[in-house]
N, C-alpha and C positions, 0 to 999 in steps of 0.2 A: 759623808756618805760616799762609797767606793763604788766603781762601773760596775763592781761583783755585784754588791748588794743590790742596785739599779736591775741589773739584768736578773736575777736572782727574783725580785717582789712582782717583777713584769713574766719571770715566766718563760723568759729568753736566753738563749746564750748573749756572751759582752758582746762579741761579733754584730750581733743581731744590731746590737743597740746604736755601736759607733756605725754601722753603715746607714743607719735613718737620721743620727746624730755624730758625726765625725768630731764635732766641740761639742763636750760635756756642758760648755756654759750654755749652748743653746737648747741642751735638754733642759736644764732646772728653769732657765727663763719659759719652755714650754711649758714645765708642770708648774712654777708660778700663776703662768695663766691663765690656767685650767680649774688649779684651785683657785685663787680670788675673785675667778668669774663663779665659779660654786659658792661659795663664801657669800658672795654679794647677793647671788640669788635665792640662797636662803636666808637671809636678810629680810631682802624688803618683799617675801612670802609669809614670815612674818609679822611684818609692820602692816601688811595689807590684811592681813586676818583682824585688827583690831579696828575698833568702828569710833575711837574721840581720838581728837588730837593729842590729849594725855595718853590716852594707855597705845597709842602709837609710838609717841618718845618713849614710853618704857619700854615696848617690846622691841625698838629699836636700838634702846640702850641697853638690854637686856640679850639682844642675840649678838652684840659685838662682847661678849663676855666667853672667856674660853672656860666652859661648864664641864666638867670633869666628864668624859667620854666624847662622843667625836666632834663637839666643838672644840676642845683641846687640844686631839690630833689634830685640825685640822689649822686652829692656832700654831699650832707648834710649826707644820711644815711652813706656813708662809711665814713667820719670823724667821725659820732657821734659812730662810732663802733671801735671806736682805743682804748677804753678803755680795749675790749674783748679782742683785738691784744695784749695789752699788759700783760692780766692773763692767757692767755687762747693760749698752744703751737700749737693748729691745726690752730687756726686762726694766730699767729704770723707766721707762716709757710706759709700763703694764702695770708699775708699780704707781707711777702718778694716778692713771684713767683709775685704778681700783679706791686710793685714795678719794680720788674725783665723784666718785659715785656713790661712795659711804657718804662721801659730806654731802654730797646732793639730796641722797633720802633723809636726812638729817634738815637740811636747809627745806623742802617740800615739806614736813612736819612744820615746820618753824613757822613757814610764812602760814600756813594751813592755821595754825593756831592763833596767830595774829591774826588773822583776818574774822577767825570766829570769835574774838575776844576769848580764847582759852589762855592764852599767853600774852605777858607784857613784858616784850623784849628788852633789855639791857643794853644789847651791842644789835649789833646787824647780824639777821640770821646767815651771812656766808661766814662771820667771823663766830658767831656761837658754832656751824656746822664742823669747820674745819678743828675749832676747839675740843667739839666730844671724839672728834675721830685720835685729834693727838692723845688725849684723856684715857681713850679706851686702849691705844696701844703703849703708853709706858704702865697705864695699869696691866694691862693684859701680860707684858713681860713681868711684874710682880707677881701673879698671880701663878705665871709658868715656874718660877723660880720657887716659888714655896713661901714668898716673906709677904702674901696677902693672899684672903680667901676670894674666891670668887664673889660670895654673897658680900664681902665687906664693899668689893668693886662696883659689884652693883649699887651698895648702898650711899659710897660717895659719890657716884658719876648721877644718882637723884637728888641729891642734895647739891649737886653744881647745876641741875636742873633747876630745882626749885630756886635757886638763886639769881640764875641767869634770866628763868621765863617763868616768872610768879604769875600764878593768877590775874586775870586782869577784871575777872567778876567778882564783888564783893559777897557773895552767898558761898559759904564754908564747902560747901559741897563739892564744889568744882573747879577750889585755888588749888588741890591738892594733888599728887600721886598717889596711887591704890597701894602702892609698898612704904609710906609711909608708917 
């Protein structure tokens, strides 16, 4: 992306841009953080709309999916901003806490469902948490690239569900995910 274009989607001449941002890297680390605090919040808006520890993990695992229209945009820009993350220490700092926070709603699910017998964890819900998040983002670049559907995404990151945290009640009803 060029200062043109920058200035250009904002509305501004380039002037405008480098005198509030004199280093370009400290504009994208700003709009990093702008989007994966957006990203995150609708996330676990999301996850709070649903009432079991199951259809919490899905709609948790279901909104880290970049879904063709503005979860995709919005996909797209913070992948294409990992490069900043990785020159540039304010953004790799915004890129950890954003990390840190997906696996948190992830790991809150977790223990939530252990605790109600909905889930019989495998590993330790900090290490299932941090796993869906890596999960969701080399899927998610599959998914940006064309060589996997979104819905396939979904459908393997439930089935590393159902593996990771089976049911821990024996009644058919309630070992399961509703996108099975």
């Amino acid at each position: 992306m060029r200062l043109a274009d920058i200035a250009e989607e904002a509305g501004v001449h380039s002037a405008s841009v480098l005198y509030y941002y004199p280093d370009v890297q400290e504009l994208f680390a700003e709009v990093f953080a702008k989007g994966s605090a957006q990203y995150a919040e609708q996330r676990e808006s999301q996850v709070a709309r649903a009432r079991t520890s199951r259809e919490r993990l899905e709609a948790c695992i279901s909104s880290g999916i970049p879904w063709p229209g503005a979860p995709e945009e919005a996909s797209r820009i913070l992948y294409e901003l990992i490069p900043v993350v990785l020159r540039h220490a304010k953004a790799a700092e915004q890129y950890e806490r954003f990390v840190d926070r997906q696996a948190a709603l992830y790991e809150r699910i977790l223990d939530e469902g252990q605790r109600s017998g909905d889930f019989r964890l495998v590993l330790p819900a900090p290490v299932l948490a941090r796993s869906f998040v890596a999960l969701e983002d080399g899927y998610g670049v599959s998914v940006l690239t064309g060589t996997m559907s979104a819905e396939q995404e979904k459908e393997w990151l439930l089935q590393y569900a159902r593996t990771v945290a089976p049911g821990a009640r024996d009644d058919a009803g309630s070992a399961d995910f509703t996108g099975s």
